[in-house]
Structure formats: structure tokens, C-alpha cells
C-alpha positions in Angstrom: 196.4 34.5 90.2 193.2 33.3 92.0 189.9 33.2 90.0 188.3 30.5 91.4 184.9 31.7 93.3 185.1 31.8 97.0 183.1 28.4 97.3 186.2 25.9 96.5 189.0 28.5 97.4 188.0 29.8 100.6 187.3 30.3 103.5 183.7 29.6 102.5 181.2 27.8 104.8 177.4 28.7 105.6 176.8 30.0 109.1 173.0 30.0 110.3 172.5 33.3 112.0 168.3 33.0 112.8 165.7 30.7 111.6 161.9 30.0 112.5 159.1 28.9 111.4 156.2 30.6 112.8 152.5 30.7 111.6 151.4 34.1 109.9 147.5 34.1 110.1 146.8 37.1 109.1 148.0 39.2 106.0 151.6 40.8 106.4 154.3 42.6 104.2 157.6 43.4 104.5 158.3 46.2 101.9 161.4 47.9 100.4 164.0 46.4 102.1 168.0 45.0 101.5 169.4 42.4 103.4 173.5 42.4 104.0 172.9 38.6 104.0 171.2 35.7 102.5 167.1 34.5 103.0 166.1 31.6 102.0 162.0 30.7 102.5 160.2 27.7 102.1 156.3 28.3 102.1 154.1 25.5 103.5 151.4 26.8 103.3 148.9 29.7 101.8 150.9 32.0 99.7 153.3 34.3 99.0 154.2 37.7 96.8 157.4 38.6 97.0 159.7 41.2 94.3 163.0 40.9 93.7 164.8 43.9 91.6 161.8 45.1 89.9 161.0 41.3 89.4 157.7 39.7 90.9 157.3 35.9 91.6 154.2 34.2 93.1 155.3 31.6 95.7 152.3 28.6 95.9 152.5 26.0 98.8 155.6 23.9 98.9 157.5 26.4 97.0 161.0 28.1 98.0 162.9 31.1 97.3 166.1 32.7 97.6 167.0 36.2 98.3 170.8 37.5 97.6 172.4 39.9 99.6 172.1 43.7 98.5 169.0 42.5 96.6 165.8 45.1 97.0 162.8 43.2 97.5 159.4 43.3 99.2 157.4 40.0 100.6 154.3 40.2 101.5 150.6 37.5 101.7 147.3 38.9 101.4 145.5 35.7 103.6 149.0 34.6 105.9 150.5 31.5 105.4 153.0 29.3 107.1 157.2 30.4 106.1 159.9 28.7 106.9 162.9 30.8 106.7 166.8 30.4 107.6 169.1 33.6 107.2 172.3 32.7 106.8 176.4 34.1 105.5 178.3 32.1 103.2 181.8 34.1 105.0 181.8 34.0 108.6 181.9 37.8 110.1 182.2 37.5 113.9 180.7 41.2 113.5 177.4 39.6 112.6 176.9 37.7 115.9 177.8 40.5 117.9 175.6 42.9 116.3 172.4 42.1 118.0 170.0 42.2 115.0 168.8 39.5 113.0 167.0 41.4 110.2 166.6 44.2 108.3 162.7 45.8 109.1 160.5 47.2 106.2 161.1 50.4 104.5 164.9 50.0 104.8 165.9 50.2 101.5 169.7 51.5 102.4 172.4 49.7 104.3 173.5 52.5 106.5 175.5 51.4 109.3 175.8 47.8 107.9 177.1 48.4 104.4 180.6 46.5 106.2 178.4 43.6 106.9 177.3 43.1 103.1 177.8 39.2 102.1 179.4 38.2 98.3 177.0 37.5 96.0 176.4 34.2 94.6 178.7 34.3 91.2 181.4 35.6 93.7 180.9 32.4 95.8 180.0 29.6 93.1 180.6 30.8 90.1 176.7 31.2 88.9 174.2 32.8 89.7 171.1 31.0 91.5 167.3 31.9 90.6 165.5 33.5 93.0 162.8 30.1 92.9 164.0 27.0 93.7 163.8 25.0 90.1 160.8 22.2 90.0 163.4 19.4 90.3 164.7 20.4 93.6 161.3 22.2 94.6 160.4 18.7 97.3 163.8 18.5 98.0 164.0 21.6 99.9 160.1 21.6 101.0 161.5 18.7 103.4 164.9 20.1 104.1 163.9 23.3 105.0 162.1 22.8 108.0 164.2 20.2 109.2 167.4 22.4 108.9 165.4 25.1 111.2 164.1 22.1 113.6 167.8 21.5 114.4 169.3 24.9 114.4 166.5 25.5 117.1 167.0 22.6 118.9 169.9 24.4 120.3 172.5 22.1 121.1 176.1 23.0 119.5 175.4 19.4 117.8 172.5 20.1 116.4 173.1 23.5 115.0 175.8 21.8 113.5 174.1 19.4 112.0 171.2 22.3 110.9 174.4 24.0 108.9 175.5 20.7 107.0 171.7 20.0 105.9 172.2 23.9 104.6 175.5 23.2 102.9 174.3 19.9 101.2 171.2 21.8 100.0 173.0 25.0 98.3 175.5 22.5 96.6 172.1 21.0 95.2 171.6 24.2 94.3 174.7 25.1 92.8 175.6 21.7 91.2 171.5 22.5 89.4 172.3 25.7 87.9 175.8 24.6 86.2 173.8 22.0 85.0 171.7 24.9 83.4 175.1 26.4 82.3 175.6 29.2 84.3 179.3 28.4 85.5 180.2 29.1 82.1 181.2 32.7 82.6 183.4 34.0 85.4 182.3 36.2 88.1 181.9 39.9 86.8 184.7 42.6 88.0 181.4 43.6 90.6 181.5 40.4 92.1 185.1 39.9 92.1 185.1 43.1 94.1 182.8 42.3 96.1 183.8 39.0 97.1 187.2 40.2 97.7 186.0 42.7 99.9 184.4 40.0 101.9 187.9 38.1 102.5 189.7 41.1 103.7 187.3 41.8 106.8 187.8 37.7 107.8 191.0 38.5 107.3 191.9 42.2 108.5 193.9 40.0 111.5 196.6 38.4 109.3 198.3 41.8 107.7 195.5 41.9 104.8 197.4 44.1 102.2 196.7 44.5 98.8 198.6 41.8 97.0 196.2 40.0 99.4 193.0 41.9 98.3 193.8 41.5 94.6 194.0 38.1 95.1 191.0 37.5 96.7 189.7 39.2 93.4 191.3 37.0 91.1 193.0 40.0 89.2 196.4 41.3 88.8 197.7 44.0 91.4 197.3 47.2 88.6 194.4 45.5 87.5 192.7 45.1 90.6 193.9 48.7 91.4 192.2 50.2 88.6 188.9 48.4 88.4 188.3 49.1 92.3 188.6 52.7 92.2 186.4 53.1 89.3 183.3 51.0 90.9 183.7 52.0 94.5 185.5 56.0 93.7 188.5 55.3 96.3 191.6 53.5 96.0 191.7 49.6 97.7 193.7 50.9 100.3 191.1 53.5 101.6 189.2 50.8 102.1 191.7 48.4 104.0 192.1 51.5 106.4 188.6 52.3 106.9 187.5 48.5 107.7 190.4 48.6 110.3 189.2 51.1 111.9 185.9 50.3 112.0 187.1 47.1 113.5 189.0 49.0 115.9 186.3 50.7 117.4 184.4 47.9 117.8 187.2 45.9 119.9 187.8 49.4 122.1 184.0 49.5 122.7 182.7 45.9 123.3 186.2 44.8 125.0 188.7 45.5 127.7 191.5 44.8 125.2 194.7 46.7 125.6 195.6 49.1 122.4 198.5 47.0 121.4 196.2 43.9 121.2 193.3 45.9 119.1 196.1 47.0 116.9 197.6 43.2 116.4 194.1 42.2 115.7 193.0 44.8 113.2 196.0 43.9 111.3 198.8 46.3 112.4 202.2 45.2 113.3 203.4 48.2 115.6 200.6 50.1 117.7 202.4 53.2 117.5 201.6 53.2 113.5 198.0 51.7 114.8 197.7 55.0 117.1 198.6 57.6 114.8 196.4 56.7 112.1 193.4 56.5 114.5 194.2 59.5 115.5 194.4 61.0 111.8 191.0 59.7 111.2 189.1 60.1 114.4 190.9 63.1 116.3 192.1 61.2 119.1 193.5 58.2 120.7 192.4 54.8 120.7 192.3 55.4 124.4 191.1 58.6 124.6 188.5 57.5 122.4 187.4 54.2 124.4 186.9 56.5 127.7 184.7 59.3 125.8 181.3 59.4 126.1 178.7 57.6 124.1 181.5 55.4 122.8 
């Protein structure tokens, strides 16, 4: 049984999606919104509101913060200041680069269409759970960090960007290695987050015949176990889920690609297309072809 968090059993790495740094003059909010990813800010000048869960932090000059995926939260400066900001996954989804957004935009307090897309939270991935302000002991170390991790990443070289994600990697171990310190890796990650995190590993790894000894491994729980606790937070059996995500991978490959159906089948993780068909079929009323050539696809 696997109950490690995803951090030092895999495959974790951070992957920079956007970043900037851009003056705000004037005041600005950005109000009642969830991201399916991970924020972190650094402020470097004028200041900050920002809500977290119900929670409200002041953010002064020099200061940083950290949003978690799935998190609701509002930001917002009455004068402007100066942000620094890096979004960023801790599981690569090749969905996520394809999808052609960077961001959530205010009032957008539901997931919607990018539910699929949501990143494991942070006790799924290190086994604690971060604060959403960077602690005073770290609180220089990322006011210099920070900007030069998004000075790289938009430098735009594949070299560089690399380099932008290693800075980023150093600092959330800083991060991480701060909070055990603090004793928050004493507990492990709550069924939620096991859940969640496992849900996480089966779109990386829809490809590779992802079945559900798989997905209750990726949880850290027993096959049963897993089983039961999944259908009482999400209200469906694991397997609903397996199917759904395949199909929902499916579609993308018939629609953004000039893959032949056996090939979207292999990759969504089915071993015979004709299997691959016939469900699609089930569940969306026609053929993957038929479906690829109707319009509006």
C-alpha cells in the first residue's frame, strides 16, 4: 500500500504555466473566484487584500502568499501596487497547455468545464498543509526568488524556463521542509485529499491501462477501502469516474487531432477499439467518428 504524498512518490514536479509581473497603478479586485491550480504572489510594492475561505490576510510590501487549488478567494488593492505572480501544477496535465486560458476571471466561483483540470491539494502532495502567508523566516527568501523565477520563465528560452521551474521547486521544498518543522507532517493526508490526489494520477495516467487497483493505490488505501470512501465523497463508484475522464480525453484527441480511433483509444487507456467504440457510443450516442465529423465538435 502506498501512503506516501505525491511529492516523494510520484510523478510530482512543478510546471510554470504563466507568470508576470506587471505594475497595477490603479486600484483593482479580482473577487469570488477558484482556481484548478496553484498562485503564488509576491507583492513589491503597495498592498494587498486578499480572502481565502472566509479568511482575510493583509499583504504589506515584500510579503507573499499562496493560494491552493479549489480554494475561494478574492484579491484585491485599494491604491495598486506592484505583484509578482507565477501559476503553476504540481502534476503535469498536457490538458492545461492546450486549453488556451491561463486564469480563472472574477465572479467565477464554480469550476464548470475545468473541474477535470483541478490540482491535489497540498497535504495530498507533501504531506502538510502550507499557510496561505509565507512565514517571516522565509518572507526575504521568496521576495528575491520570486521575481527572478518569473525573469527566467519569461526570458523564454527552453533553458531558462527550466531553470525558472528549479528556482520554483527549491522554493516550495523551503516551504514544505518550514511547515514540518512547525509539525504539520505529523498527520496523514485526510481520505479528501487522498481522493483527490489520486484522482490527479489517474488523468497523467489514463494512457497506461489506469484501473482501479491502480487508482486505490494512488490513494494509499486498500481496494474495498478505497471503494467505499470514494463513492461516499464524490456519490459514484471509482470506475464512473475512470470512464468519464476517458472520454473526456477522448473527445479532446478526436477534436484537436487527426488521430485515427484506434490510436485515441490506445491513448485513453483502452486495449481493443472496438470496446473503446462501443462505450463512446453508450455515453455519447454515436461513434468516435461520427462524432469527430459532427458539427460544432
Amino acid at each position: 500500500m502506498m501512503d506516501a504524498p505525491l511529492a516523494w512518490s510520484g510523478p510530482y514536479s512543478p510546471y510554470i504555466h504563466h507568470c508576470d509581473d506587471a505594475q497595477r497603478q490603479r486600484a483593482w479586485t479580482m473577487p469570488n473566484r477558484r482556481l484548478e491550480y496553484w498562485l503564488l504572489v509576491t507583492s513589491l510594492s503597495g498592498s494587498e487584500s486578499i480572502g481565502v475561505d472566509g479568511h482575510r490576510f493583509d499583504v504589506r510590501p515584500g510579503d507573499s502568499y499562496l493560494i491552493p487549488p479549489g480554494a475561494l478567494h478574492d484579491l484585491a488593492s485599494v491604491r495598486g501596487n506592484t505583484p509578482v505572480w507565477i501559476h503553476f501544477d504540481v502534476l503535469f496535465d498536457p490538458r492545461r497547455t492546450r486549453a488556451g486560458r491561463h486564469h480563472a476571471g472574477p465572479h467565477e466561483p464554480d469550476f464548470g468545464g475545468r473541474a477535470g483540470l483541478l490540482q491535489p491539494a497540498a497535504r495530498a502532495t507533501w504531506g502538510v498543509d502550507l499557510p496561505i502567508l509565507v512565514p517571516a523566516g522565509l518572507r526575504e527568501r521568496f521576495a528575491a526568488e520570486v521575481p527572478a523565477v518569473v525573469a527566467l520563465h519569461r526570458g523564454g528560452s527552453p533553458p531558462a524556463r527550466l531553470a525558472a521551474t528549479a528556482r520554483l521547486a527549491v522554493l516550495l521544498a523551503e516551504l514544505v521542509a518550514e511547515a514540518w518543522r512547525a509539525g504539520g507532517g505529523a498527520a496523514g493526508p485526510s481520505e479528501a485529499d487522498r481522493i483527490a490526489r489520486a484522482e490527479a494520477v489517474a488523468r497523467h495516467r489514463l494512457d497506461l491501462g489506469f484501473g482501479l487497483h491502480d487508482f486505490a493505490a494512488a490513494a494509499g488505501l486498500g481496494r474495498s477501502r478505497f471503494c467505499q470512501v470514494y463513492r461516499r465523497l464524490r456519490g459514484m463508484p471509482p470506475g464512473a469516474f475512470l470512464q468519464r475522464e476517458r472520454l473526456v480525453r477522448a473527445e479532446s484527441l478526436l477534436r484537436d487531432t487527426d488521430l485515427p480511433v484506434g490510436q485515441v483509444a490506445t491513448l485513453v487507456g483502452y486495449g481493443d477499439a472496438t470496446v473503446f467504440v462501443r462505450a463512446f457510443r453508450r455515453a455519447r450516442g454515436l461513434t468516435p467518428g461520427a462524432w469527430r465529423l459532427a458539427p460544432g465538435r
